[in-house]
C-alpha positions in Angstrom: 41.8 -17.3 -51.0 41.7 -15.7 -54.6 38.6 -17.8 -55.2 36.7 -16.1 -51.8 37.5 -12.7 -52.9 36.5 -13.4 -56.9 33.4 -14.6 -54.9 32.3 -11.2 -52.7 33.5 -9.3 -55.9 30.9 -10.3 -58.0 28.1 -10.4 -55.3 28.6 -6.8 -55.1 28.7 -7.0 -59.1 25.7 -8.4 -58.8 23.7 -6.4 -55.5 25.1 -3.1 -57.7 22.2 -4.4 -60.7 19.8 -4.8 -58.3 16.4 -2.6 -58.2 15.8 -2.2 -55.0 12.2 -0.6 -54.1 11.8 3.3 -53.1 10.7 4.2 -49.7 6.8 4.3 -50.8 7.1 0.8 -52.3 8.6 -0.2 -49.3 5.9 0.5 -47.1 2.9 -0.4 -49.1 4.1 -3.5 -49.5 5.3 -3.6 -45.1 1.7 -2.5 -44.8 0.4 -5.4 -46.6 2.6 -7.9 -45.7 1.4 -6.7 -41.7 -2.1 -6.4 -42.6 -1.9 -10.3 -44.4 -0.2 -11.7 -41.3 -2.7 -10.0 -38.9 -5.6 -11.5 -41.2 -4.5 -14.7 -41.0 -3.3 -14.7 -37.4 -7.0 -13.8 -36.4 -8.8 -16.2 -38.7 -6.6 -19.0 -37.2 -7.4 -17.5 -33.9 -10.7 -18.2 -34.7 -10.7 -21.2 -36.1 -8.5 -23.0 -33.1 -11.4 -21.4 -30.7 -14.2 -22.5 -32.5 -12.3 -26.1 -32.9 -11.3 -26.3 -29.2 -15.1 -25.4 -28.1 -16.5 -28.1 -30.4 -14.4 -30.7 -28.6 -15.3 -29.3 -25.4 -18.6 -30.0 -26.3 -18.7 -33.1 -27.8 -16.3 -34.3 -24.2 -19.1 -33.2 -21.9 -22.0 -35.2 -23.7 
């Protein structure tokens, strides 16, 4: 048991040495992280239309 509580003693060691980011950091990066997935999500979007009408196509020749 004295080797569980060494343990969360020095995570919080450790989580106290952190940098964590400020609020603004915080949110420009949300923002980008959002705006990447987005991006991606549509371009995939895309893609899986523009793959799924060329096999329609190619099926009713």
């Amino acid at each position: 048991m004295a080797n569980v509580s060494g343990f969360f003693k020095n995570v919080m060691s450790e989580m106290r040495k952190v940098s964590w980011p400020r609020r603004k950091e915080l949110t420009k990066y949300t923002v980008i992280v959002l705006a990447t997935v987005v991006i991606m999500a549509v371009f995939f979007a895309v893609v899986d239309l523009g793959i799924s009408e060329l096999f329609r196509w190619y099926l009713a020749l």
